[in-house]
C-alpha positions, -999 to +999 in steps of 0.1 A: -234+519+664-216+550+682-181+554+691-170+565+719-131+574+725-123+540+737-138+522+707-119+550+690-088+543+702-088+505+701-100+510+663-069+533+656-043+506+672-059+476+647-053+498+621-021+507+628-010+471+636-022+458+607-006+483+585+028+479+602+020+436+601+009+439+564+043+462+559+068+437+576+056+411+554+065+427+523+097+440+533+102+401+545+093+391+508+113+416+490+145+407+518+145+368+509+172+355+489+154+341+455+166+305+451+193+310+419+180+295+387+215+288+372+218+268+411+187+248+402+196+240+368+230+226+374+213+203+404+185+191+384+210+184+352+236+167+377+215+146+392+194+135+358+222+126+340+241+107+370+203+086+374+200+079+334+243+070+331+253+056+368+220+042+375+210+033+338+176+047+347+168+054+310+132+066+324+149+100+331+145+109+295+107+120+302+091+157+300+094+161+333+133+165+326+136+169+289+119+194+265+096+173+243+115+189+215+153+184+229+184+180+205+214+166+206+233+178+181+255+156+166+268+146+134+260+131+109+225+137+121+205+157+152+189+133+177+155+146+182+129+143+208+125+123+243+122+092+223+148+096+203+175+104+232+164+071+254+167+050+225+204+068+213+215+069+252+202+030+257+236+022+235+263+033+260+239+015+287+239-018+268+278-013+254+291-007+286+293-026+319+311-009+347+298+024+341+313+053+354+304+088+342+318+119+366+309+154+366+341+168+368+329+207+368+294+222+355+290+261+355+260+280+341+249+316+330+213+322+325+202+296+310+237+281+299+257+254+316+286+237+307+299+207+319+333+191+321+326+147+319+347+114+319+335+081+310+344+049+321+332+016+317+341-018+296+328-028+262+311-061+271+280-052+250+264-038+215+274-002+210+256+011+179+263-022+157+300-028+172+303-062+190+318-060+222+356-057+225+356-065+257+379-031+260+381-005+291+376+032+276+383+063+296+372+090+275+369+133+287+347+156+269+327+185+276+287+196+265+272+228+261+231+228+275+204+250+268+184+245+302+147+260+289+123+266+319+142+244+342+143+215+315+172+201+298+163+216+259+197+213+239+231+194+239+265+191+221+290+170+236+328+179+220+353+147+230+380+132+211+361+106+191+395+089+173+406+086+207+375+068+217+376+041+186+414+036+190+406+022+229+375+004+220+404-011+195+384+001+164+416+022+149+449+013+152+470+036+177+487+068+164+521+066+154+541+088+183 
C-alpha cells in the first residue's frame, strides 16, 4: 500500500493524539490522590468493633477482619487466634445488657492506631464465671492495634481494671 501526503498526514495526527491521549492519562494517574491507608484502617477498625460490641455481631471476628493469627495481649495469658477472640469477646456480650461501647478518638501512623473507648452497659449476665450483679459499669480505656494489610493483627487494651471490679461490686470501694 503507498502513501500519499494525505495518508501521511492523517497517519502523523493518530500518532500524535495517541501519544498526547496515552500521556494525559498517566499524568491523571500519578495526579490522583491515593486513598490513605491509616484513613482505611481507622474506618474498617471503627466500624468492626462498633458491629461485634453495639450490634453483638460476634461473626465480625472472621479473616476477613482479623489476622488468622491475631493477639490480644493480656494478662495472665495472650488470647490467640479468630476463635479464641469470639469466644473471649462473647463474655462482655452475654455479661452485659445495655451495651454501649463509644469511640471516643482513634488516630493512626502507618500501620498503628490508637484508640480512646468507654463502656457502658449493665451486668445482668455471666462475665467470665461472675454471676450477674445486676450493676451499671462505665469504664475508659485505651488500645494500641497493629492493623497488618488492612486487618486488625494485634491488641492491648490498658483500663483501670480495680475500678472495673469495685462497680461490678466485686471490691469494696477505696477509702478516700
Amino acid at each position: 500500500m503507498q502513501f500519499n501526503s494525505k495518508h501521511k498526514g492523517f497517519l502523523l495526527a493518530l500518532i500524535v493524539s495517541a501519544g498526547l491521549l496515552f500521556t494525559a492519562c498517566s499524568s491523571a494517574e500519578k495526579g490522583a490522590a491515593k486513598p490513605d491507608p491509616v484513613e482505611a484502617n481507622i474506618k474498617m477498625y471503627t466500624q468492626v468493633w462498633d458491629e461485634i460490641m453495639n450490634k453483638g455481631k460476634i461473626e465480625m471476628f472472621n479473616d476477613s477482619n482479623f489476622t488468622t493469627d491475631v493477639r490480644f495481649n493480656m494478662k495472665p495469658a495472650d488470647v490467640v487466634g479468630i476463635d479464641s477472640a469470639r469466644v473471649f469477646y462473647s463474655n462482655f456480650l452475654t455479661g452485659f445488657s445495655n451495651i454501649k461501647f463509644t469511640m471516643v478518638d482513634v488516630f493512626g501512623q502507618g500501620e498503628k492506631l490508637v484508640k480512646h473507648w468507654n463502656f457502658k452497659g449493665i451486668h445482668t449476665g455471666n462475665f467470665f464465671g461472675i454471676p450477674a450483679t445486676g450493676k451499671a459499669v462505665d469504664l475508659d480505656g485505651s488500645t494500641i492495634v497493629l492493623m497488618r494489610e488492612g486487618k486488625i493483627a494485634e491488641e492491648q487494651d490498658f483500663y483501670d481494671n480495680m475500678d472495673f471490679m469495685q462497680q461490678l461490686g466485686m471490691v469494696p470501694p477505696a477509702d478516700k
